[in-house]
N, C-alpha and C positions, 0 to 999 in steps of 0.2 A: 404442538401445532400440526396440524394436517390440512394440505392442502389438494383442491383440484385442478390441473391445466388443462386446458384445451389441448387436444394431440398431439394438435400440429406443434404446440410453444412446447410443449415438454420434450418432444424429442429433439428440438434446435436445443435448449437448453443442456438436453443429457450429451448432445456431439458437441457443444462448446465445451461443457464444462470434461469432458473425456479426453478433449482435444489439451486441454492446456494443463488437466490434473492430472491425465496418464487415466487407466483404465484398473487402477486398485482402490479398494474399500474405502472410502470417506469421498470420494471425489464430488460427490451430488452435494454434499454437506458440504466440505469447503465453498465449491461455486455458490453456493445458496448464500453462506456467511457474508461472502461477500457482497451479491446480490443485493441483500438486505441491508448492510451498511452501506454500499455506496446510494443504494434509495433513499435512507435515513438522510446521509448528509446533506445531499443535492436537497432534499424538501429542508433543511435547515440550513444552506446557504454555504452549506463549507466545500469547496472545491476538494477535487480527487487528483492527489498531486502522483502523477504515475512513478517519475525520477525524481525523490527528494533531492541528491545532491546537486539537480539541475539548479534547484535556487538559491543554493550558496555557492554557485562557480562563479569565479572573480574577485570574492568580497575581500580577500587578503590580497590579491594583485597587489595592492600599492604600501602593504607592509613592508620597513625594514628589517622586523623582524623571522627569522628563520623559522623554520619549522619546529624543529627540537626547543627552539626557547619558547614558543608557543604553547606547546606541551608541557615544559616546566613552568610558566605563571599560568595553565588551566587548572594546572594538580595542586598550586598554591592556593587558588580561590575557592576549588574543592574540598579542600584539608579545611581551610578555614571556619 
């Protein structure tokens, strides 16, 4: 795929994507990957969850049970 930008988007693009990948070999590709998947999702409806574990903070709150025996019936139901 090859593409052409307007000057002006290509170089905000190359200083964001420099900015957050560092300034070594793949950084334009990385930012692009993503680019292009978060456009994919957004036109197909799926949200871009920045913090997954934001949306399971809480859900065990009102468990009796411990952490460690958590872990022991997850490995039970995986074994299974």
């Amino acid at each position: 795929m090859s593409l052409r930008l307007e000057l002006d988007l290509e170089m905000e693009f190359r200083e964001v994507a420099m900015h957050k990948y560092g300034y070594s070999k793949g950084a334009l590709k990385k930012a692009s990957f993503e680019a292009f998947r978060r456009w994919i999702n957004e036109q197909k409806g799926i949200a871009v969850v920045e913090e997954p574990f934001r949306l399971i903070e809480g859900i065990l709150k009102k468990t009796k049970s411990g952490s460690v025996e958590l872990q022991h019936s997850a490995k039970k139901l995986w074994v299974k």
